[in-house]
N, C-alpha and C positions, 0 to 999 in steps of 0.2 A: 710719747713717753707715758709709762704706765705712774697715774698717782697712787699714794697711799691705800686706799679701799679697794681699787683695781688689782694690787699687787695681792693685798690678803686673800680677794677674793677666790687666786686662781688654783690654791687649794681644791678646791671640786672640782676641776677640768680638767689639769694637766699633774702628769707625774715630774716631778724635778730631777730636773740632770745637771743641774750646776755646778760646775769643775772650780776645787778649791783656788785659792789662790796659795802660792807658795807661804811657809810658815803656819797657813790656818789651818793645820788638820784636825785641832780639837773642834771646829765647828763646821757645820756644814748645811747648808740651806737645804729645806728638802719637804715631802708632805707625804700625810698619811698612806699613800696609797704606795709608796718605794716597797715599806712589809710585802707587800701584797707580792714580791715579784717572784718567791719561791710559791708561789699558787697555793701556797698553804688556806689561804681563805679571800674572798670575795671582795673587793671594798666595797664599801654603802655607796649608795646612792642615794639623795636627800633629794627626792624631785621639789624644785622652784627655791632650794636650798645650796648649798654650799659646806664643802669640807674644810675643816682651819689647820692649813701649813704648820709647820714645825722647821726648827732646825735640834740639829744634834750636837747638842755639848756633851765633849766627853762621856758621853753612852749617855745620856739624860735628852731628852725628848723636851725642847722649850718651845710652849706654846705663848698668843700675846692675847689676850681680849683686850678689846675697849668700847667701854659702856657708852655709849652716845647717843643724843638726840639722831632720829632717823624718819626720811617723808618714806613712808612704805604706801606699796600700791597691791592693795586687796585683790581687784580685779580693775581691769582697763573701764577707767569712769570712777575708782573709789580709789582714794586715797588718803593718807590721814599723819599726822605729826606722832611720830612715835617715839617709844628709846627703843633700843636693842643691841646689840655687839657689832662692830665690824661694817659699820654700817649699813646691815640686813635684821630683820627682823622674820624670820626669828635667826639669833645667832647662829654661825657657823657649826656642824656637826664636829665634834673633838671625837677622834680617831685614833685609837692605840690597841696593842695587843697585851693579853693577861703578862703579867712582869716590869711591863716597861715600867721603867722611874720617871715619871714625869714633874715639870715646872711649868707652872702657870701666870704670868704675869696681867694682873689683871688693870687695865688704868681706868680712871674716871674719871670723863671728859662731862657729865653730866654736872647741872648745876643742885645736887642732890647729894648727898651722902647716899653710897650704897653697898653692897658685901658679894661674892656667889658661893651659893652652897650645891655641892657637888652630890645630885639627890640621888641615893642608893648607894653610893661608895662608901667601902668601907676604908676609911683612913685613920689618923690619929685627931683628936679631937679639935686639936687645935687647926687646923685644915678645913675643918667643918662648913666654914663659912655664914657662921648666925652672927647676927649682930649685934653685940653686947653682949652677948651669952660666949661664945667662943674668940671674940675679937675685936676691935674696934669699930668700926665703919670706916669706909675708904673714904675719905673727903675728897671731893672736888681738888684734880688737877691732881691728887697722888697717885700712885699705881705699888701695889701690893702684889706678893709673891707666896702663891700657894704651891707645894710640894709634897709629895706623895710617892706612894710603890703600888700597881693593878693588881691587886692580891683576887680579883675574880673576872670573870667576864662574863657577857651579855649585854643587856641595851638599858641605858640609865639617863640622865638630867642634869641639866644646870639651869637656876636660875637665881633671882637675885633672892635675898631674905633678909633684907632692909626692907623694912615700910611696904611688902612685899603685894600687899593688898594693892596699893597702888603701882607698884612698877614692872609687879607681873603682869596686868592688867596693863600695860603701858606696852609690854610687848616682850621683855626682861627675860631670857626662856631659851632653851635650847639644847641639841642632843648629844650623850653620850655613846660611841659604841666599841665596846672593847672586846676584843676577837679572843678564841683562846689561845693560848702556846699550842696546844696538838688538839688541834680541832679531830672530833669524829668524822667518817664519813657519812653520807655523802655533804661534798660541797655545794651551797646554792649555785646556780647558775646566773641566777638577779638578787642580789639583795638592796631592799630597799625599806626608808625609814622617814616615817612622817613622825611630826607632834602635833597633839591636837589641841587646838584653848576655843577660846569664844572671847567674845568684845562685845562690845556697846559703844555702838558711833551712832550719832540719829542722825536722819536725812538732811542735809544740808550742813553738817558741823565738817572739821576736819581732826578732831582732838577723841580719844577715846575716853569714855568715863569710865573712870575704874571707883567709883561708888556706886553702880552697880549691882544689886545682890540677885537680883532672877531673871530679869527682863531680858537678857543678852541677844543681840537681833544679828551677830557674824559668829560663823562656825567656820571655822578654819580649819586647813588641811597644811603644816608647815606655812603659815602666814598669810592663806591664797582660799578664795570661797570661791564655788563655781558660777561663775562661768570662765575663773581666772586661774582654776586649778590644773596642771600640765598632766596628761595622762602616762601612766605606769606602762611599759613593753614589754613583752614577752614570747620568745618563739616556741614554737608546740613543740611539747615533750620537756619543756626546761623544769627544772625544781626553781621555783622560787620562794624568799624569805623577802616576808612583809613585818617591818617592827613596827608599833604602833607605841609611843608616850603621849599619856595624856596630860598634860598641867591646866586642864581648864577651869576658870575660880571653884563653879559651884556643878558641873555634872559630869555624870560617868557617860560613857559614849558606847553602844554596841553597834561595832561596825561590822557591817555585813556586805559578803563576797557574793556578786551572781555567776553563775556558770559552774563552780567549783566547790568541793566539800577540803576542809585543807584542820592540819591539827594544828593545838598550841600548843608550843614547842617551849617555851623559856619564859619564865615573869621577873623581873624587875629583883626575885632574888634567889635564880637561878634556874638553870635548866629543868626540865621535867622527864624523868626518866620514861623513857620510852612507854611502860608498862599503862604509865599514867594519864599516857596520851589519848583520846578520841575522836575522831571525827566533830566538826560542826561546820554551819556556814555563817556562824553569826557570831563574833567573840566581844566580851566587854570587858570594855578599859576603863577600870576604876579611876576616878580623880587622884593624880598623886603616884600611878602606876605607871608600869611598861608593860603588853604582853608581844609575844614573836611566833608569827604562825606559819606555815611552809606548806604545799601544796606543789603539785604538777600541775604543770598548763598543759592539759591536755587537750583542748576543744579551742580551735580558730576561733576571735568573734570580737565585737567589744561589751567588754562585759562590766555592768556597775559595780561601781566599791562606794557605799556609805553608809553614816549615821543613819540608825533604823529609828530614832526619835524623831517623826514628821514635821517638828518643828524646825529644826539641827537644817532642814533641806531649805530651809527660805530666806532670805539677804533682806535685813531694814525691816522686819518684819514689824508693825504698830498692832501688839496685841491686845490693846485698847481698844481695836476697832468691832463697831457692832455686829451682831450676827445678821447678815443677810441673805442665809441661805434660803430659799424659796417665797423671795418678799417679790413682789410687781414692781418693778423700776418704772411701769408708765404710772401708778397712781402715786407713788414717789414722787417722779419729777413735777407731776402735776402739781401735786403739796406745795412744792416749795419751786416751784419755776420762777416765780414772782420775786422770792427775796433773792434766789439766786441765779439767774438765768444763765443755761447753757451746761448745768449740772449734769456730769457724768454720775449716772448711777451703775456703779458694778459690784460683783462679791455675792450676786445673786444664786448664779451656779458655779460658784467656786471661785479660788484666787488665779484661774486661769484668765478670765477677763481683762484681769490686769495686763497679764503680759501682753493677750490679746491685742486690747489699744496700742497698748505700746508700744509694738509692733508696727502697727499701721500706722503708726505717726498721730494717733488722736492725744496723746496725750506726756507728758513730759515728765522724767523724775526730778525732784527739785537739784539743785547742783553740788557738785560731787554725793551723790547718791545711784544706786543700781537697779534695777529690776529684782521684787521679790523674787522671784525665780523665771528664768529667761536664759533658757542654750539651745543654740541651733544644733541641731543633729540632721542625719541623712533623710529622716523621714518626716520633719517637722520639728515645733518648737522643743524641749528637752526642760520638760516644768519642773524644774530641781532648780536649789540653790544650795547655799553653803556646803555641808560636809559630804564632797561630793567629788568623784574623780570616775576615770574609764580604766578598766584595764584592756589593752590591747594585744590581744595574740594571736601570733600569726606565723604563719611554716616557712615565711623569710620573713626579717625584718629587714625594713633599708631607712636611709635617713627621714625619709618623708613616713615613717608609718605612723608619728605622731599625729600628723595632720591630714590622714587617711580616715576614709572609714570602710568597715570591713563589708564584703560585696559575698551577701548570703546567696546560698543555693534556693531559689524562688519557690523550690518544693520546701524548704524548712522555713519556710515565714508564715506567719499570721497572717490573713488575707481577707480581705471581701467573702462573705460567702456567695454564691450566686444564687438563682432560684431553682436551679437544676439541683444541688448538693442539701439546698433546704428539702424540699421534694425528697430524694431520697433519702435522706434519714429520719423522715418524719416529726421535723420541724415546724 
């Protein structure tokens, strides 16, 4: 038997066909993705996410949040005491198309007062969801009914705006995406939607601090840093749409696509007329924003998607730590062999060492903590961490091409050179 959180959950998986019971035709159980069935538009995909069900009152679309403590798991080895909706963090992706009238019942299961404000929508003021500014605070154990009419669409936010410093930092966060009534053509093929934040969890804690103001050592992609983040699909020739919302405390994020040049199509307050469009491969997502970018997969491969801030790429990362880039680890250890015997010296050529030990079992992260950056990939380790995902495309997709890697033509790789090809090029 499915519990409570199981039921919410299944919003992102399956479409609802639950046949009324006699009498109840004004309501009827059902999820975002039914719209979808005259093909008018795409449903989202939220990878390592989740869509939030709806039933239908009387033409009115009633959704449920509830804000609750939640143990989320970063990546396999991290995990941490969080809040969030629905028991996920980050919450459930809300799903409607431009018109719909929507009802929102929000409860609060936290031992907190809290609010949500619905970020980018334009509503009536009192809907807003600020706390003492537009409303009261939901106390502990009440549940609160927010309502509304989609007067636009595109891709938007919710989060809390109670005390928000701390409970967006908490985990409090999650995405809006509203389709139009008569979408242009062409139709994506994939569409797909991350949020981006950052945290501060130190190695060995399980609690996030959201006091916090620069140090931030997880970069997250929808709630997940890599080596825990689930790779994006795609079969060659598809158009695909990538939405990107950022709520992360203190930075903007330019994420950047390999393989592919793709436009930005829509921000956070509204589409962009064709004319306005250009090419890039690297788009930034202001703090506080949404931007939606589209592209053809035209080229087989697996190809990187992340944060082009070097930092944004490393999990637990102690930026306290000293510079030891070209220092002797033997007169190092020598130094201090005596006060400390059996001292690992690394970070001499770079924070690959780390993983390196790691790796080979010389050395151990303290518990519940992860590897600054550490993925296995087809050719070796994959020195990336946090904001950090694959995209895979490929001229079939089948169940397993998540957990595939793509098997290049051995003329198009980067190789060894020999000493024959040195030789001739006058190397």
């Amino acid at each position: 038997m499915l519990n409570r959180r199981q039921t919410l959950g299944l919003g992102g998986a399956l479409v609802a066909g639950a046949m009324l019971k006699p009498g109840d035709s004004a309501a009827a159980s059902t999820s975002a993705h039914d719209a979808a069935a005259d093909h008018r538009f795409r449903p989202v995909n939220t990878p390592d996410g989740t869509t939030l069900p709806y039933k239908l009152v009387n033409g009115v679309k009633v959704f449920h949040l509830i804000a609750e403590p939640v143990e989320h798991e970063f990546a396999p080895g991290l995990t941490a005491q969080c809040w969030g909706y629905n028991g996920r963090v980050h919450g459930p992706t809300i799903e409607a198309i431009e018109g719909d009238r929507v009802r929102v019942y929000v409860t609060n299961k936290l031992a907190a007062p809290t609010t949500v404000h619905w970020h980018g929508i334009l509503l009536p003021s009192g809907m807003d969801g600020v706390g003492g500014l537009s409303q009261r605070p939901i106390e502990p154990g009440e549940t609160f009914r927010y309502e509304w009419t989609f007067k636009q669409h595109g891709t938007f936010m919710y989060h809390s705006h109670h005390d928000e410093m701390t409970q967006m930092a908490m985990g409090m966060m999650g995405l809006i995406v509203v389709h139009p009534r008569q979408p242009a053509p062409p139709v994506p093929d994939r569409d797909y939607a991350f949020i981006l934040s950052e945290w501060s969890l130190k190695p060995g804690t399980s609690r996030p601090d959201p006091n916090e103001m620069t140090d931030f050592n997880l970069l997250t992609l929808n709630g997940r840093c890599f080596p825990g983040t689930s790779p994006i699909i795609a079969r060659t020739g598809e158009r695909v749409r990538i939405r990107f919302g950022n709520l992360s405390a203190m930075d903007h994020h330019p994420i950047h696509l390999h393989g592919f040049s793709f436009k930005v199509t829509e921000t956070d307050g509204g589409p962009i007329p064709e004319a306005g469009q250009w090419p890039e491969t690297t788009v930034l997502v202001p703090t506080g924003a949404t931007r939606t970018i589209e592209f053809i997969a035209d080229a087989p491969g697996d190809w990187a998607m992340h944060c082009h801030m070097t930092h944004h790429l490393m999990n637990q990362m102690g930026h306290d730590l000293p510079n030891m880039i070209g220092a002797d680890p033997a007169k190092i250890r020598e130094a201090i062999k005596n006060a400390l015997p059996g001292t690992m010296v690394m970070g001499t050529n770079g924070m690959e060492d780390m993983s390196m030990h790691r790796a080979m079992g010389h050395m151990q992260t303290p518990e519940n903590s992860i590897a600054m950056q550490f993925g296995e990939g087809p050719h070796g380790a994959i020195t990336m961490g946090g904001m950090f995902t694959i995209l895979k495309v490929r001229d079939e997709t089948t169940s397993n091409t998540a957990d595939s890697w793509y098997q290049e033509d051995p003329s198009n790789m980067a190789q060894l050179a020999t000493a024959a090809e040195l030789k001739r090029d006058g190397i």
